[in-house]
N, C-alpha and C positions, 0 to 999 in steps of 0.2 A: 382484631389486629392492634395491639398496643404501637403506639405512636412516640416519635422520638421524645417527646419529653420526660417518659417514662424511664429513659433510661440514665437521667440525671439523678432519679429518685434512686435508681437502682444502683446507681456509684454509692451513694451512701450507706448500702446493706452490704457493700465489699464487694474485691471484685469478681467472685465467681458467681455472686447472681446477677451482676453487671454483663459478663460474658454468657448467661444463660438466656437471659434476655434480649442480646442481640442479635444471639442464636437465631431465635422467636421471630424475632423481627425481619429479619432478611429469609428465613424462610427456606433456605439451602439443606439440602437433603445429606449433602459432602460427598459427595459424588460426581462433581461438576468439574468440567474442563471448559476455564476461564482463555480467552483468546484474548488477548492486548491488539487494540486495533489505532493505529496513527498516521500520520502522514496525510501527503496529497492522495490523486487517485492510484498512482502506480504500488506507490507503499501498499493503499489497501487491499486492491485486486490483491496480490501477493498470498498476503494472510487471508484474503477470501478463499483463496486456493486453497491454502492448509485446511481454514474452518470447515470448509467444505468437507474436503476429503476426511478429515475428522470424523466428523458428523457422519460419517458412510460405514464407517470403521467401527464404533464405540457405539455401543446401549447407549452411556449415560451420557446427562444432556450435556451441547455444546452451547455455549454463549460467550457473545461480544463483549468485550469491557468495551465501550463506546466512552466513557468518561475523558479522554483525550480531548474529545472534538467540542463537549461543551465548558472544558477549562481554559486550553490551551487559544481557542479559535484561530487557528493558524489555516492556512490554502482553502479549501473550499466547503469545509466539514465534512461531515461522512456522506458519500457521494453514491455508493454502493445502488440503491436501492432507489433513490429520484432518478437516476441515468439508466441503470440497466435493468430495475425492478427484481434487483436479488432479494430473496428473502431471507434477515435474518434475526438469529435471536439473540437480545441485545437487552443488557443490565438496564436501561432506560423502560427498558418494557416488562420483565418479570419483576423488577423491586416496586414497591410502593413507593408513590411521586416523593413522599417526607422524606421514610427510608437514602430514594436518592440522592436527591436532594442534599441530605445531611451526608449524604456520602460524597456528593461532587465539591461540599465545602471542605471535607479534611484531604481530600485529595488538593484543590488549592493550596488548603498550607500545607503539602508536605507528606503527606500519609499517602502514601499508597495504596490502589484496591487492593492488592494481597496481602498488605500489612495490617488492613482494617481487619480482615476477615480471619486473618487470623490472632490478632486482637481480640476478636468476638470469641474465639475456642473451638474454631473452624482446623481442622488437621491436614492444613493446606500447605503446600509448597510451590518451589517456582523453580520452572524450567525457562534456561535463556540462553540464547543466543550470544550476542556478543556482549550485552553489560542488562542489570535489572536492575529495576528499583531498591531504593532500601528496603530491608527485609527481615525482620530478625528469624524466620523458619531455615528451615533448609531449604539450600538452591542444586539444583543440578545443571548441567551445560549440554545440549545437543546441535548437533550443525541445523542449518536451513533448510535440509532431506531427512529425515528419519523417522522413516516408516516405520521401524520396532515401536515409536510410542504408541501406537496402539494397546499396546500389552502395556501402558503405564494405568496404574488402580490409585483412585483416591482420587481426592481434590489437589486438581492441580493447577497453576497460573502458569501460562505459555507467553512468557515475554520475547516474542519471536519476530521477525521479519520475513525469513523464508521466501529470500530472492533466487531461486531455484526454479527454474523449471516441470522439474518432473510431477510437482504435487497436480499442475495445468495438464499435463502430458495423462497423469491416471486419469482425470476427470474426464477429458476428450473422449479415449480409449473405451470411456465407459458412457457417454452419450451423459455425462452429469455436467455439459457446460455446451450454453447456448448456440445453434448453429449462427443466429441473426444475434447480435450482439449490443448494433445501435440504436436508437430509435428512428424512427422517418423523420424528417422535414427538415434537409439541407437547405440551407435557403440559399439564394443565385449565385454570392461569391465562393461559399465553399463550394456549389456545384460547378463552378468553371471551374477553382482547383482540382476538383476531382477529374474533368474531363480532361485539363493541360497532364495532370499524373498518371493519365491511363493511357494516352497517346504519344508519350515521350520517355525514352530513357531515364526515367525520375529518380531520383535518389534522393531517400531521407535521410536529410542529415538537423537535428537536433543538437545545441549547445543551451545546454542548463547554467545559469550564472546564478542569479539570487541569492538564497541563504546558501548555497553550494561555495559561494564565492566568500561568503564571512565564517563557514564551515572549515576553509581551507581543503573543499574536494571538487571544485573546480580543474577539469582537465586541462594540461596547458596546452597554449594553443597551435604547440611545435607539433604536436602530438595528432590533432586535427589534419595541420596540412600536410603531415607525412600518408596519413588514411585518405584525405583527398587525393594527393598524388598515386596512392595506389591504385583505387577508381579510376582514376583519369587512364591510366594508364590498361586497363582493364577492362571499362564500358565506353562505347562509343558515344559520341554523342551523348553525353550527360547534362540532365539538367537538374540541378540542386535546390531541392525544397528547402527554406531554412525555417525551423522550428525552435523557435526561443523564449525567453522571458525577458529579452535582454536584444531586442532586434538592432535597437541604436548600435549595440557596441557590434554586433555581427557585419554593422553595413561600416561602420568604422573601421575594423580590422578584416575587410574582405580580400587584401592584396595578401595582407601575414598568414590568413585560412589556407591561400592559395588557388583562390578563385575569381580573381581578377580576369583571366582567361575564358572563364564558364561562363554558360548561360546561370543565371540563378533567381529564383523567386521567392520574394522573402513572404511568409505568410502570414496575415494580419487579422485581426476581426474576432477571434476566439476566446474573449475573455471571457471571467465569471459569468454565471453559471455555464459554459460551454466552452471551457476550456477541452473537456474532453473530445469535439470534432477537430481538433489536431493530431488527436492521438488516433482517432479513425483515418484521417488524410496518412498521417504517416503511415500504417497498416496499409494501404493502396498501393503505396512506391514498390517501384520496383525491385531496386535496389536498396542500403543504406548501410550507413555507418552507426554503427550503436558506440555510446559513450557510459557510463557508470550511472545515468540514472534511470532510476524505478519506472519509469514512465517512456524512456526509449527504449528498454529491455523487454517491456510488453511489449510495444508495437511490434519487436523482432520475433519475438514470439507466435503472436495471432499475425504477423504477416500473409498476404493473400498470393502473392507472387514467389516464386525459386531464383530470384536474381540473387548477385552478388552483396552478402554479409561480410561488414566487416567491421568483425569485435574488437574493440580498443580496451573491454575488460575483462581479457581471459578466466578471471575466477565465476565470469557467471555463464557457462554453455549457452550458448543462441543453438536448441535442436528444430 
């Protein structure tokens, strides 16, 4: 396996034995469907969905750009696999460490995995969703659904999110997605939440603030106590879980929510690395309200209970 210095020498000889070289080196057959993987946990469940069902569909191999999670380090890195022991196949694992390595530095400044690869003389393109990296190949555009890519041939880069339902829905249907999902060992305080949310009209109610709030996709919070007041109006006796990042400003603005009147429990304790038994607590409730993030959109999804859903972001079906 020639080693990235190699291919300094091979700038010199021009660039088509520079691009033949790195061919060599990374090792790709061109046949590969590249998944862009990012975000917290919600983001990646999502495109777990897709990779998965992918990978059920298509011969050729499927892997992870994981590159996101060791440039960026933003929420909790790739979570996938320490929490729920998914198995996946991930650029960190089939490139050689240099290979990466030299890969995770041009992504830093600037380069993108698909521009790299196709750079090298890879006959790659990218498929996106709502925006993709620089690029200079061709891109095409598909929604968050679209099962026809299967029938897509060649090497391809899926810069996708696919906050969609349905990819969760075939893997169910087809016993490809775990019946038991968390690991054991709630320890005493999330198991009295769980006992207070299985004995009481519960409702999960989540408010995302954080980078949501410097994003400008922070829901307002008129919008909240109109979906409160609907519940209220609706389940008896309701007691509101609240799920945040941002619990200060929850307990601050509890009268403008519209739950000054409610019982409420704010829920505490769940930080790094286990942020995810929040997202199991909410799965428990009864009922809840979903707002536009990634991470309240699953819970409504793997929900355990038939209570009352109420979607505040109609473009994403709660089935």
């Amino acid at each position: 396996m020639r080693n990235i210095e190699e291919t300094v020498t091979a700038l010199k000889s021009g660039a088509a034995a520079h691009r033949a070289l790195l061919k060599s080196i990374y090792g790709f057959n061109g046949d590969e469907h590249i998944i862009f993987m990012n975000g917290g946990l919600g983001n990646q469940m999502f495109q777990y969905f897709f990779y998965k069902w992918l990978s059920r569909e298509i011969k050729a191999p499927v892997i992870v750009d994981d590159t996101y999670f060791f440039v960026e380090k933003k929420h909790n890195g790739l979570e996938l696999e320490n929490i729920f022991g998914f198995k996946l196949v991930k650029l960190s694992d089939v490139l050689p460490k240099d290979v990466f390595s030299d890969m995770l530095e041009r992504r830093a400044a600037g380069e993108a995995v698909p521009e790299q690869l196709y750079q090298a003389g890879y006959p790659i393109s990218v498929v996106g969703e709502f925006n993709t990296p620089e690029f200079s190949g061709a891109v095409t555009w598909q929604p968050g659904f679209y099962p026809v890519c299967a029938n897509n041939k060649g090497m391809l880069y899926y810069h996708m999110y696919n906050l969609d339902a349905r990819y969760l829905k075939i893997l169910a249907e087809n016993g490809d997605f775990p019946a038991k999902l968390f690991p054991d060992g709630l320890d005493e305080k999330n198991l009295n939440y769980a006992k207070a949310i299985k004995s009481t009209e519960s409702v999960a109610l989540h408010i995302r603030r954080g980078d949501f709030v410097t994003l400008g996709w922070a829901m307002d919070i008129a919008a909240y106590n109109q979906a409160i007041s609907v519940m209220n109006n609706h389940v008896q006796n309701p007691v509101y879980f609240i799920f945040s990042d941002d619990l200060d400003y929850c307990r601050e603005h509890l009268a403008e929510l519209g739950l000054e009147n409610n019982e409420t429990v704010f829920v505490e304790g769940n930080v790094a690395p286990n942020n995810y038994r929040d997202l199991q607590l909410m799965i428990m409730c009864k009922h809840r309200i979903v707002n536009n993030s990634s991470f309240c959109y699953l819970a409504a999804l793997l929900r355990e209970g038939d209570g009352l859903v109420l979607n505040m972001n109609p473009s994403r079906e709660v089935i």
